[in-house]
C-alpha positions, 0 to 999 in steps of 0.5 A, spaced: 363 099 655 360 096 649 361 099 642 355 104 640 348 100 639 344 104 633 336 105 636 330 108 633 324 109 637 318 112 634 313 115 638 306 118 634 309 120 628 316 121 631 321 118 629 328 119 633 334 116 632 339 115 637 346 112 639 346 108 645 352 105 650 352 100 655 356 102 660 358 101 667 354 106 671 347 107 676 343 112 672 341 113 665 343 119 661 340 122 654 344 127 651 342 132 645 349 134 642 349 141 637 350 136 630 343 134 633 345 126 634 342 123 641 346 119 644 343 115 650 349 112 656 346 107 660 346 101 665 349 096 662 344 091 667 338 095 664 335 091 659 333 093 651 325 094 652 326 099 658 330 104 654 327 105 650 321 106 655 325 111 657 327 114 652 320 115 650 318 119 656 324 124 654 321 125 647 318 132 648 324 134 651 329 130 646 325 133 640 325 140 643 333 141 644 333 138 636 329 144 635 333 149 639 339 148 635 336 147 629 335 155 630 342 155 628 342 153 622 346 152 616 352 153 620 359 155 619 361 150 613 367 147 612 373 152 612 377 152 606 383 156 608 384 161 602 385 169 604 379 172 606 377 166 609 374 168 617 377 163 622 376 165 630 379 166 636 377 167 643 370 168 640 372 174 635 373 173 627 380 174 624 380 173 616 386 169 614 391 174 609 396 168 605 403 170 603 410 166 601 415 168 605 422 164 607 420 161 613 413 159 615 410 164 620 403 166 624 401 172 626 394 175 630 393 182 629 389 188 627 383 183 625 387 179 621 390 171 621 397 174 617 399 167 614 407 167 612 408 161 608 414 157 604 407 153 601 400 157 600 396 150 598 390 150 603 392 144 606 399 146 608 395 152 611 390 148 615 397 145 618 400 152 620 393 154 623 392 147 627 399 148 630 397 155 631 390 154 635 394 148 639 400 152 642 396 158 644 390 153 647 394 150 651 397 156 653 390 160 655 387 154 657 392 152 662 391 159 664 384 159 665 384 153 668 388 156 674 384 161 676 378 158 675 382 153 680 383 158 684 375 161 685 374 153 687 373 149 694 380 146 694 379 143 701 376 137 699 379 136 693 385 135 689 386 139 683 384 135 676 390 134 672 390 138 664 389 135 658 387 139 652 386 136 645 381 135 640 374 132 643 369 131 637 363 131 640 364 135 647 367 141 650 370 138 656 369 131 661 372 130 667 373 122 669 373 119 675 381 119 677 381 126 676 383 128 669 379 133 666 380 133 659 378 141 655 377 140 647 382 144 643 377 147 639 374 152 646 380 157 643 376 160 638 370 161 643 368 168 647 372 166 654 366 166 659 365 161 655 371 157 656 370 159 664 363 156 664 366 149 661 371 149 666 367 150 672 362 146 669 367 140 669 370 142 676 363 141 680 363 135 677 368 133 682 364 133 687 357 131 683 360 126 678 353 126 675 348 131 672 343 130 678 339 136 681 345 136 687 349 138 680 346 143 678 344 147 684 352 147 686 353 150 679 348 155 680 352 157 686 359 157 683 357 161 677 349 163 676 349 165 670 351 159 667 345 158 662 346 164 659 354 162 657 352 155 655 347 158 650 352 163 647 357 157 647 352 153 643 352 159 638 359 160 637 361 156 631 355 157 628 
């Protein structure tokens, strides 16, 4: 795969920047991510011109999804991880109540992120909290994986090895060996959510694309899909 090429297509008065990345695959794919960047995968045997043709028959729909998710803004700035500050869990917020203490502890309760510290600095907080969301990701994670596992078609295939880390543009991927990667970040988002990303990511063992056979998998292993994806997208908001 080719570092990403910067594309701009102009179509009547529109004008739509876009990401493109050549890469090893059959199909390709035009992708509207929630920061509202376009980043388009494609052949890498398919030639500049027929891109951007391509993606000129995806205008409409292109210009649609930056729309729907211009609905959501501004979003939830930059947090700055002072007391009273509000951080998420699970799709709930918690604010954050900062104390000195001997030894570095945090707690989740009545409503409240309790953030006991040697040093309250913001930036030593931010540090405390990233563990804290590390460990309990992967913990409820893991968890959910297996129970989504569990409600899966196992007989034809092998259960995709977990990892969990920070994805700066997606909520998960599956790759064709079989490593199914969860954005750290689900954590704090309501867990049907977190189910649909999961099971979204599973029917991609047997699709390994976005094709119509996907979806109609999906539509069968979790019909109200749509509904959850929606709410995922509203979530950090």
């Amino acid at each position: 795969m080719t570092q990403p090429i910067a594309c701009t297509i102009h179509y009547g008065e529109t004008v739509i920047n876009y990401e493109l990345l050549l890469m090893d695959r059959k199909s390709l794919e035009i992708a509207v991510h929630p920061d509202k960047r376009v980043v388009v995968k494609a052949p890498a045997v398919y030639s500049i011109d027929t891109i951007r043709a391509r993606v000129a028959k995806r205008v409409r729909w292109i210009t649609k999804q930056i729309a729907y998710f211009n609905r959501f803004e501004p979003r939830t700035p930059p947090r700055q991880y002072v007391g009273g500050e509000s951080h998420l869990y699970l799709g709930r917020k918690y604010r954050l109540k900062i104390s000195l203490a001997s030894r570095d502890q945090v707690l989740l309760k009545s409503g409240y992120f309790y953030i006991q510290c040697i040093r309250s600095d913001p930036t030593y907080i931010r540090k405390l909290m990233t563990t804290w969301y590390q460990r309990h990701a992967f913990v409820y994670l893991t968890k959910m994986v297996d129970n989504c596992w569990n409600n899966f078609d196992q007989a034809t295939h092998i259960k995709p090895k977990l990892r969990i880390q920070w994805l700066k543009t997606r909520w998960g991927s599956l790759s064709p060996r079989g490593q199914l990667t969860l954005n750290t970040d689900l954590i704090k988002t309501p867990k049907e959510c977190i189910e649909y990303v999961i099971v979204h990511e599973l029917c991609h063992l047997k699709h390994h694309n976005h094709s119509n056979e996907f979806y109609r998998l999906l539509d069968r292993t979790m019909p109200d899909w749509l509904t959850r994806k929606h709410k995922l997208e509203m979530a950090l908001s």
